[in-house]
N, C-alpha and C positions, 0 to 999 in steps of 0.2 A: 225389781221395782224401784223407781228413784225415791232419792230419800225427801222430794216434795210434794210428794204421793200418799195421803192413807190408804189403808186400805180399805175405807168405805168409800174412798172417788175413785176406785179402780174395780172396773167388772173382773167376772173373774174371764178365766179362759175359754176360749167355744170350746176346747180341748178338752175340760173339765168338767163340760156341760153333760147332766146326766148321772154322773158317778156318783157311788153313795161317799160323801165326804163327812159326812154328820149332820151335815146346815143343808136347808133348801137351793139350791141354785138362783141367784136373782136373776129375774127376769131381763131382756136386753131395756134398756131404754127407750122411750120413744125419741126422744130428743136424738141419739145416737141412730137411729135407724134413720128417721127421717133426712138428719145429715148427711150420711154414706147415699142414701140417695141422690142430693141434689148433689154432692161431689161427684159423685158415678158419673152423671150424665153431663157434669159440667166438664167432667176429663175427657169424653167422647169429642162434645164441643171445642174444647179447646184445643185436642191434637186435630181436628178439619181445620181448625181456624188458622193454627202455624204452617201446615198447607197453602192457608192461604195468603200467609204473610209472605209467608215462601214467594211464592206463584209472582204474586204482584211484584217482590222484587223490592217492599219495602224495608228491610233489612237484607245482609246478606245472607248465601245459606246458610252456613255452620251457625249464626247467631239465630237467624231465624228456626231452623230446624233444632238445634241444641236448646236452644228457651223452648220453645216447645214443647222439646222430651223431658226438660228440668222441672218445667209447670206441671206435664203429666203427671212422674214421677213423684212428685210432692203432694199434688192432691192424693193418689193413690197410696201412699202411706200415711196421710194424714185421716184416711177413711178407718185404716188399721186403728193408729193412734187416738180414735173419737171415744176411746175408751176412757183416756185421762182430759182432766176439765180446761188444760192448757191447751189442748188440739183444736177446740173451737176457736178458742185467739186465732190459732193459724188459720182455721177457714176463713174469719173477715178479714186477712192478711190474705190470704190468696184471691175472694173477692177484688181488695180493692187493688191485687197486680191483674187482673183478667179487665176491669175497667179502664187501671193506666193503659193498657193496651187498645185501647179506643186511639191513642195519639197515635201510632202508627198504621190502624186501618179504623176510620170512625165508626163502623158498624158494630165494634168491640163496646162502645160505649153502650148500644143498646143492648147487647147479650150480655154484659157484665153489669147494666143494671136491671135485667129480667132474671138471672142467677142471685143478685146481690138479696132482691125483695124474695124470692123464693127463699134463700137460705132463712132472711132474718125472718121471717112468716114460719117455718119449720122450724128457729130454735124458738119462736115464741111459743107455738101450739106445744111443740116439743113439749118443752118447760112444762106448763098449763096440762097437758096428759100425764106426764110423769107424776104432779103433783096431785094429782085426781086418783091416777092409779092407787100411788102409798100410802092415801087414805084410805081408799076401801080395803088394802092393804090390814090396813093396822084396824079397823074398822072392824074386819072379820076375824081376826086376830083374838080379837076383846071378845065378841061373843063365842068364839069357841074355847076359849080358857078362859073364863071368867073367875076373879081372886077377890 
């Protein structure tokens, strides 16, 4: 784990999910689920879309096809990574390269800002559920050990 990590901003492992460790397993996040999602579909998106940078011939191939796979690749370990609070930096960091990317085919502009208000709509609700959940949380908690 890095050493700018506690380990209350780190889930634990899917690995570990389940096994008697002493402690309950915490639940995934909503914030991190919902993420992995809009990532998921936006890496779909965006390997058609280097296609069709390709295609058109606004870059050439290796740039257009290697950015591409670079962009894939990154959102795809950045869906890993949504386990630590630093990886969502990276998703509006990948947002706003899927938007730059409007300069070389302007259609980018509207898919990276129809991704861009999805993501920030899902770390908001995100937020907003997770903060509801660890209430009732700690809510049920209290009535069933009560001191």
């Amino acid at each position: 784990m890095p050493d700018d990590v506690t380990p209350d901003e780190a889930e634990p492992e899917e690995s570990n999910r389940g096994m008697s460790t002493g402690r309950p397993a915490r639940p995934r996040s909503a914030r991190r689920s919902l993420g992995a999602i809009v990532l998921g579909f936006e890496l779909i998106i965006v390997f058609l879309g280097s296609l069709v940078i390709f295609g058109l011939g606004a870059l050439p191939a290796p740039l257009a096809l290697g950015g591409g796979a670079a962009l894939v690749v990154a959102m795809g370990a950045t869906i890993g990574l949504l386990r630590y609070r630093w990886a969502f930096i990276v998703g509006w960091i990948l947002q706003a390269i899927v938007i730059a990317a409007g300069v070389l085919v302007p259609a980018f502009f509207i898919v990276g800002a129809i991704f861009t208000a999805m993501w920030a709509y899902c770390m908001i609700v995100g937020v907003r559920l997770d903060r509801t959940n660890n209430t009732h949380t700690q809510d049920n908690l209290e009535t069933e050990n009560p001191e």
